[in-house]
FINULO-803146 format. One record per residue (C-alpha): residue number from 1; x, y, z; chain. Coordinates in steps of 0.25 Angstrom, whole numbers, plus 2048, in hexadecimal, padded with zeros to 3 digits. Example, Ala and Ser with C-alpha at 12.3 -4.5 7.8 and 13.67 -1.06 7.14 Angstrom:
2
<1; <831; 7EE; 81F>; 'A'>
<2; <837; 7FC; 81D>; 'A'>
//
This chain:
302
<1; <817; 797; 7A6>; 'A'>
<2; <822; 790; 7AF>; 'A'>
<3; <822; 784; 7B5>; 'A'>
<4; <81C; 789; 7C1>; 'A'>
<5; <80E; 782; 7C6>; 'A'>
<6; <800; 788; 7BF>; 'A'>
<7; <7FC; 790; 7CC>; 'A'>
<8; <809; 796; 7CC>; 'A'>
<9; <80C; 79A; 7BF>; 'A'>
<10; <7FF; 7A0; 7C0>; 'A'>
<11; <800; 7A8; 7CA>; 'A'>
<12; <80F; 7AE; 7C5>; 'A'>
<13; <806; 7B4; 7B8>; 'A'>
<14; <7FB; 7BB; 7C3>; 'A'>
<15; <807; 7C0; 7CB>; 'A'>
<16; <80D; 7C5; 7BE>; 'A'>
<17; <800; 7CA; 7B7>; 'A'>
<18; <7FE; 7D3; 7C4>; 'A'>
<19; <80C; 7D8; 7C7>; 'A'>
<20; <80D; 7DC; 7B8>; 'A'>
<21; <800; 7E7; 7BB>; 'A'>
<22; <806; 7EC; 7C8>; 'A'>
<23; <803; 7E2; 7D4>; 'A'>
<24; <80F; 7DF; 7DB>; 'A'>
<25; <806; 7D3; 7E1>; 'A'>
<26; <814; 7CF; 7EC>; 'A'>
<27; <80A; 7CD; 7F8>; 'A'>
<28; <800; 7C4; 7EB>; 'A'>
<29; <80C; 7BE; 7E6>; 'A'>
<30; <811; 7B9; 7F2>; 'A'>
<31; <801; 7B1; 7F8>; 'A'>
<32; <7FF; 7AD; 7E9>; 'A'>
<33; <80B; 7A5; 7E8>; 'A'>
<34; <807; 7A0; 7F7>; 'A'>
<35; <7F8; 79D; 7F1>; 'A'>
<36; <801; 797; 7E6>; 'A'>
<37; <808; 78C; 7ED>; 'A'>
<38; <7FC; 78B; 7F7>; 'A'>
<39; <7F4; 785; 7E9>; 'A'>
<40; <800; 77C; 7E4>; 'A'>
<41; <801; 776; 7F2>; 'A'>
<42; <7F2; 773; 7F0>; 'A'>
<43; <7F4; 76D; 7E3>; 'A'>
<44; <7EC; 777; 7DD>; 'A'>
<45; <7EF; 77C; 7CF>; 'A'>
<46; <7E2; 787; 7CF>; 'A'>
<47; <7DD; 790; 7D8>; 'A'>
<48; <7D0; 78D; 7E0>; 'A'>
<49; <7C7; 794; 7EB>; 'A'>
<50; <7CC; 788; 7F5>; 'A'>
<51; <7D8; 788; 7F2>; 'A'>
<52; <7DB; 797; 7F3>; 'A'>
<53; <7D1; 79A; 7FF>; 'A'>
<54; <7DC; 78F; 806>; 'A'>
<55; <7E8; 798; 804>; 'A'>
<56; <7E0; 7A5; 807>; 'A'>
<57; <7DC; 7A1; 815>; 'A'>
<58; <7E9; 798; 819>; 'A'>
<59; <7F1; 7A1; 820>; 'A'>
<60; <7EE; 7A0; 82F>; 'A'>
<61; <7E8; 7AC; 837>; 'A'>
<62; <7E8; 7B5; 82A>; 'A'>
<63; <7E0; 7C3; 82B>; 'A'>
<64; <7D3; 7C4; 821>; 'A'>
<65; <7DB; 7CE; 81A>; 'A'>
<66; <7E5; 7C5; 817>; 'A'>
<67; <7DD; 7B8; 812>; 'A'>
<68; <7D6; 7C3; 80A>; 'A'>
<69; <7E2; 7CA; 804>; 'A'>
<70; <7E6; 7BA; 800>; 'A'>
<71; <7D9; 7B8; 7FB>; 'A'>
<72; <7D8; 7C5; 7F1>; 'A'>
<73; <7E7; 7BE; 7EB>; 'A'>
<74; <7E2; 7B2; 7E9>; 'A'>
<75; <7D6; 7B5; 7E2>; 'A'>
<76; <7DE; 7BF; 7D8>; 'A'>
<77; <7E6; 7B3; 7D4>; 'A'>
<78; <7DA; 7AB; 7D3>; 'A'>
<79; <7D2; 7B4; 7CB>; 'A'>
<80; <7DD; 7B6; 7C2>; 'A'>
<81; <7E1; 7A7; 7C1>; 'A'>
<82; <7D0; 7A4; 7BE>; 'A'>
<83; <7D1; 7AC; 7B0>; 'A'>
<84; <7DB; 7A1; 7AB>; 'A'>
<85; <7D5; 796; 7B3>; 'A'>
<86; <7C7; 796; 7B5>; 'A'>
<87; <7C7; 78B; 7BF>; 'A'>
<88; <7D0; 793; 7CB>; 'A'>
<89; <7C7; 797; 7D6>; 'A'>
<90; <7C7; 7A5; 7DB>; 'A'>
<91; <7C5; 7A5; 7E9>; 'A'>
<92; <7B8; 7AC; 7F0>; 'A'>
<93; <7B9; 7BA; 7F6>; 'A'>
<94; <7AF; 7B5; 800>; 'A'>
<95; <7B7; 7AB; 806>; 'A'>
<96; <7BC; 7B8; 810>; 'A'>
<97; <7B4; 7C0; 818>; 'A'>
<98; <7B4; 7CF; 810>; 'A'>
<99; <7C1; 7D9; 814>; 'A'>
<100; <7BD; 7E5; 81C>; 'A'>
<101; <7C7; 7F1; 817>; 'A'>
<102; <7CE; 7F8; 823>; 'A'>
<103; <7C9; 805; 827>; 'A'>
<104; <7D5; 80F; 820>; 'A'>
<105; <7DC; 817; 82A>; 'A'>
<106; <7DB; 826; 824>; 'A'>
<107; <7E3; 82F; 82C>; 'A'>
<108; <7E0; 83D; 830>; 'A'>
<109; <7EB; 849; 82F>; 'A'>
<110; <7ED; 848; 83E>; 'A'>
<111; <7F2; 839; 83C>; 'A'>
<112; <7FA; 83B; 831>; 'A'>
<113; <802; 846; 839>; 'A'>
<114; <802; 83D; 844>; 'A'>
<115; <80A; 833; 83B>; 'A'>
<116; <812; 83D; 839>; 'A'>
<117; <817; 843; 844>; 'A'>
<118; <818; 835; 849>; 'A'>
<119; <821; 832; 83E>; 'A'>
<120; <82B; 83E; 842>; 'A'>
<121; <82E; 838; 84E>; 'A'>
<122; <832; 82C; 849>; 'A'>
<123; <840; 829; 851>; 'A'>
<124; <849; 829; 845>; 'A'>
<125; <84A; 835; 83C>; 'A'>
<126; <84B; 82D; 82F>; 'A'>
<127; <83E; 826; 832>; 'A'>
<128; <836; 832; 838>; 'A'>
<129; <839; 83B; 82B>; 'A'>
<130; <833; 82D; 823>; 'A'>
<131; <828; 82B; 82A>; 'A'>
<132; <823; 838; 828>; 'A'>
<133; <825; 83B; 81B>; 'A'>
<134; <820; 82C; 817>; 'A'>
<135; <813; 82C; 81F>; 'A'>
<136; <812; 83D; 81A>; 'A'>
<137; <813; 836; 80B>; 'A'>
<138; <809; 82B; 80C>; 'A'>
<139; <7FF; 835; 812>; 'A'>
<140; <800; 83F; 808>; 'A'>
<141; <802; 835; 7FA>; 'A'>
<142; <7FA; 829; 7FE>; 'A'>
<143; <805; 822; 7FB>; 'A'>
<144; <807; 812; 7FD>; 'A'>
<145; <810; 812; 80A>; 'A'>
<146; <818; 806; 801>; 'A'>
<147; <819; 811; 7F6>; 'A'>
<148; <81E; 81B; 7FE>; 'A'>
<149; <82A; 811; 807>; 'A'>
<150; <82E; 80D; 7F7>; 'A'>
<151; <830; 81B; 7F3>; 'A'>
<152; <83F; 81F; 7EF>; 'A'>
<153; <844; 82E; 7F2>; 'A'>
<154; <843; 82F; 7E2>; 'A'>
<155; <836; 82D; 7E2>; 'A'>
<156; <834; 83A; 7E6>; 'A'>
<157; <835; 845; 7DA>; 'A'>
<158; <834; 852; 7E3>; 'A'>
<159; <836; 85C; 7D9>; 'A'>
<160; <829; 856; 7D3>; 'A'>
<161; <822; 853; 7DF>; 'A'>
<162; <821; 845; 7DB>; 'A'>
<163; <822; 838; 7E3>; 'A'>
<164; <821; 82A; 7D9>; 'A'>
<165; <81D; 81D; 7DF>; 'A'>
<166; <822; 811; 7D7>; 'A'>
<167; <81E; 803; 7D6>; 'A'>
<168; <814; 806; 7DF>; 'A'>
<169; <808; 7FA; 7E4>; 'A'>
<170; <804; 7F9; 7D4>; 'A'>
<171; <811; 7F9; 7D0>; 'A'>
<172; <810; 807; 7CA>; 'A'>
<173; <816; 815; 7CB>; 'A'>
<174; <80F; 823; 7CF>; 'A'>
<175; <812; 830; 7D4>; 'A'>
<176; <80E; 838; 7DD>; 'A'>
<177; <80E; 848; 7DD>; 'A'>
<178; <812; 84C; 7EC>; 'A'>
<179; <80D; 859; 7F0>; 'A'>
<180; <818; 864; 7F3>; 'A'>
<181; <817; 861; 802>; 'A'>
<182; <81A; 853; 7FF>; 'A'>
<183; <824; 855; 7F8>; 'A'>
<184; <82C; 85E; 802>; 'A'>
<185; <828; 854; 80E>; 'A'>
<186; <830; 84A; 806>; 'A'>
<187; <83D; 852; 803>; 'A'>
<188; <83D; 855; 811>; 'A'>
<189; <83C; 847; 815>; 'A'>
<190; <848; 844; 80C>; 'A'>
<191; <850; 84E; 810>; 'A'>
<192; <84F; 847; 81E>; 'A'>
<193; <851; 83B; 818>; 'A'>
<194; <85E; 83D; 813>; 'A'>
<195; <863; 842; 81F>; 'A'>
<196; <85F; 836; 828>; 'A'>
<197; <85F; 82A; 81F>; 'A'>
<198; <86C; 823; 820>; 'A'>
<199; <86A; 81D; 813>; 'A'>
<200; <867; 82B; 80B>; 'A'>
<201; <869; 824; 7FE>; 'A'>
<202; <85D; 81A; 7FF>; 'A'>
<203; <853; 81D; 7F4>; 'A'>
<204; <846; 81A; 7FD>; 'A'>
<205; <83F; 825; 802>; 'A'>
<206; <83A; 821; 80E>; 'A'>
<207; <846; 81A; 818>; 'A'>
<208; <849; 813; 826>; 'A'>
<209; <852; 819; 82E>; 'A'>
<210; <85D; 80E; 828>; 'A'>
<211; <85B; 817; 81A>; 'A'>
<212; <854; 809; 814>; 'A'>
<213; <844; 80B; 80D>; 'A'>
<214; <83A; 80D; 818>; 'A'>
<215; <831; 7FE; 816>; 'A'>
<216; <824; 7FC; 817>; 'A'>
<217; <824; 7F2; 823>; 'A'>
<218; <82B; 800; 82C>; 'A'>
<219; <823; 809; 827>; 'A'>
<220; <817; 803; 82B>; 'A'>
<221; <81D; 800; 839>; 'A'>
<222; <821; 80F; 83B>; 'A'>
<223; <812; 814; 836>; 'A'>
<224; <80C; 80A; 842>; 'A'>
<225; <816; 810; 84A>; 'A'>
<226; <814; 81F; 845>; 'A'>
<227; <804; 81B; 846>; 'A'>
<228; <805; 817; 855>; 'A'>
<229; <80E; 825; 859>; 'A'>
<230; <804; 82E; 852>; 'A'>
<231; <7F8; 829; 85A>; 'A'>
<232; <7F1; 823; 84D>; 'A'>
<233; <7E7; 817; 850>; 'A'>
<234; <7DE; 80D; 849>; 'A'>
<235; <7D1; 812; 848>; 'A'>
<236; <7CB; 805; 848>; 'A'>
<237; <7CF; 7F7; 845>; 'A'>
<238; <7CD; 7F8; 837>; 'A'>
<239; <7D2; 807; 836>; 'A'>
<240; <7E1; 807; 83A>; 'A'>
<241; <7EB; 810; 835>; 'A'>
<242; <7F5; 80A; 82C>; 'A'>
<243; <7FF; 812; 823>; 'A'>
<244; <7F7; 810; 815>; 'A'>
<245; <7EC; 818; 81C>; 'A'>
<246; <7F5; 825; 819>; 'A'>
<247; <7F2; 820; 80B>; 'A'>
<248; <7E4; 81D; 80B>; 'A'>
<249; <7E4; 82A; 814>; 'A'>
<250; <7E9; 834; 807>; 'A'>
<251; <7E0; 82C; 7FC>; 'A'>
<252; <7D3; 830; 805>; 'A'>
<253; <7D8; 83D; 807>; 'A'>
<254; <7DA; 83D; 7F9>; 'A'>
<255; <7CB; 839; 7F5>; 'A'>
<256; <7C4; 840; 800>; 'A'>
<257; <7CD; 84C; 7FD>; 'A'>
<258; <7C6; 84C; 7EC>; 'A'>
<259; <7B8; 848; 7F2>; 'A'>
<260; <7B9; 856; 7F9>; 'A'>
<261; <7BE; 85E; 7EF>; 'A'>
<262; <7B3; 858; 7E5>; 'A'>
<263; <7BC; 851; 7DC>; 'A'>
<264; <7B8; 846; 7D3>; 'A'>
<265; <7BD; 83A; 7DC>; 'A'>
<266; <7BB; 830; 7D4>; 'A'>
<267; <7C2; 837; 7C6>; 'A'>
<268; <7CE; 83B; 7D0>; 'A'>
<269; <7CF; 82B; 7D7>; 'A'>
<270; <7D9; 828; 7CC>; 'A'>
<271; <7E2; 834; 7D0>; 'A'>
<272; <7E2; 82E; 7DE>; 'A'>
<273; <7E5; 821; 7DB>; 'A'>
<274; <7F1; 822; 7D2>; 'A'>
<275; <7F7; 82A; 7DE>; 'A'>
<276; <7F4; 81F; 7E7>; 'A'>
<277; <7F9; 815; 7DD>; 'A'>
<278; <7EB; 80D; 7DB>; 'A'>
<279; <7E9; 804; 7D0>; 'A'>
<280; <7DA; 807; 7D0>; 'A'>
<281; <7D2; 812; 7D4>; 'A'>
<282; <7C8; 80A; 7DD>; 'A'>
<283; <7D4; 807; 7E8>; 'A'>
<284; <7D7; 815; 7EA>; 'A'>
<285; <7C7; 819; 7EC>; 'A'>
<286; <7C6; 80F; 7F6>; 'A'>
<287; <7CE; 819; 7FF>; 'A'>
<288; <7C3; 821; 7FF>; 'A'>
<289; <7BF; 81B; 80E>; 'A'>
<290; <7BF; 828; 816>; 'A'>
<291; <7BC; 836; 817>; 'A'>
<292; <7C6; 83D; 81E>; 'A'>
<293; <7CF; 847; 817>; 'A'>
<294; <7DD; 846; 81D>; 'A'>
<295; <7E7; 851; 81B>; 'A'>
<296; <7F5; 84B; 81C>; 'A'>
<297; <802; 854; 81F>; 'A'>
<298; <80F; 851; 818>; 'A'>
<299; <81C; 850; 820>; 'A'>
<300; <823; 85C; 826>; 'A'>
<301; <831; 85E; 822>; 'A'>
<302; <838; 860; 831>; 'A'>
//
């Protein structure tokens, strides 16, 4: 290894170990060097309980969710420091009070149609026709809404009926087989979006007004906005709407949908989850939260 300190040098191989299966580990990455240089200034060379529960709970003010979230990435480092170095200390689960999960929003028909035609009153043309077909796609694909802002017009293969998502959350590929309504909705949405953007050449498929990539940061502004204009409220406080519920909305379909027809959930549970892009199984079972069946209509072509 380099001259780099113990700690260091350690963690550059973990980083590298993950990112080489598929984690992109930024957000990890970034803490881990923090916790790091918060163990060098301590004059630490190895990892102990003390030392880590320290930088876990320093920020001021921080939300349980976010001491746990430090907590789960310090103890992944520690874990796989301890099989090389018996004496680091993995530090205790306990130590925080256990995580409730939020209640997911699933939404009905009527609320996706709302979002909808909240959507095509959007003030500028460019971003109305957007809007519409991205919140149309998330609903009918389940589709990570980071996926679909990184999509490219080539992605789209419409003589196939196929739609390929690339270096996706795992850093894999997959494709997804759009059915023919789909397909047309998307043609039409282009068609629009060659007449409007000023930038007709840019390759993303979604765009701003200015013709540059719709980002994640306005898109989840415009889907509080479009929420608030279709009348669509919490249900409680821990049952809000956010955008991913469009996603966790089609994988319960999805299930409740093969639990009526009597299929073999379970045998079919690996088919649902390479469309969703899991790594495991169990992660796409766990949408599996609620029973409503929730027709969702694609995008007219006005």
């Amino acid at each position: 290894m380099s001259g780099r300190p113990p700690l260091r040098a350690a963690l550059a191989e973990y980083l590298a170990v993950r990112r080489s299966v598929g984690f992109k580990l930024a957000r990890d990455g970034l803490l881990l060097e923090q916790f790091a240089g918060f163990c060098e200034q301590a004059g630490a060379s190895r990892v102990t309980s003390e030392l880590a529960l320290a930088w876990v709970s320093a920020p001021a003010n921080a939300s349980p969710g976010w001491l746990a979230m430090r907590l789960t990435i310090v103890r992944g480092f520690a874990r796989w420091l301890q099989a090389s170095d018996p004496a680091t200390e993995v530090p205790p689960l306990g130590w925080l009070p256990p995580r409730r999960r939020t209640t997911p929003y699933l939404y009905s028909a009527d609320d996706v149609a709302a979002l909808l035609a909240a959507a095509r009153r959007v003030r500028w043309p460019l971003s109305a026709a957007a809007y519409e077909t991205l919140i149309s796609l998330l609903a009918v694909t389940g589709m990570r809404i980071g996926e679909a802002i990184r999509l490219d017009r080539s992605d789209l293969s419409p003589g196939e009926g196929l739609l390929t998502i690339s270096d996706s959350k795992f850093g894999t590929s997959r494709q997804l087989l759009l059915h023919p309504s789909t397909v047309h909705a998307l043609g039409c949405y282009l068609r629009r979006r060659g007449e409007l953007s000023p930038v007709p050449g840019e390759p993303a498929l979604f765009v701003h007004p200015a013709g540059n990539r719709l980002n994640y940061e306005a898109a989840q502004q415009m889907f509080k906005v479009l929420l608030g204009r279709a009348g669509i409220r919490p249900r409680s406080d821990r049952c809000r709407p956010t955008i991913h519920g469009l996603r966790h909305s089609f994988a319960v379909n999805t299930l409740i949908r093969w639990y009526r027809e009597g299929a073999d959930v379970q045998a079919r549970l690996p088919q649902l989850s390479t469309w969703l892009g899991h790594a495991d199984p169990k992660w796409t079972y766990w949408y599996y939260s609620d029973s409503r069946v929730i027709p969702t209509p694609a995008p007219s072509c006005a």
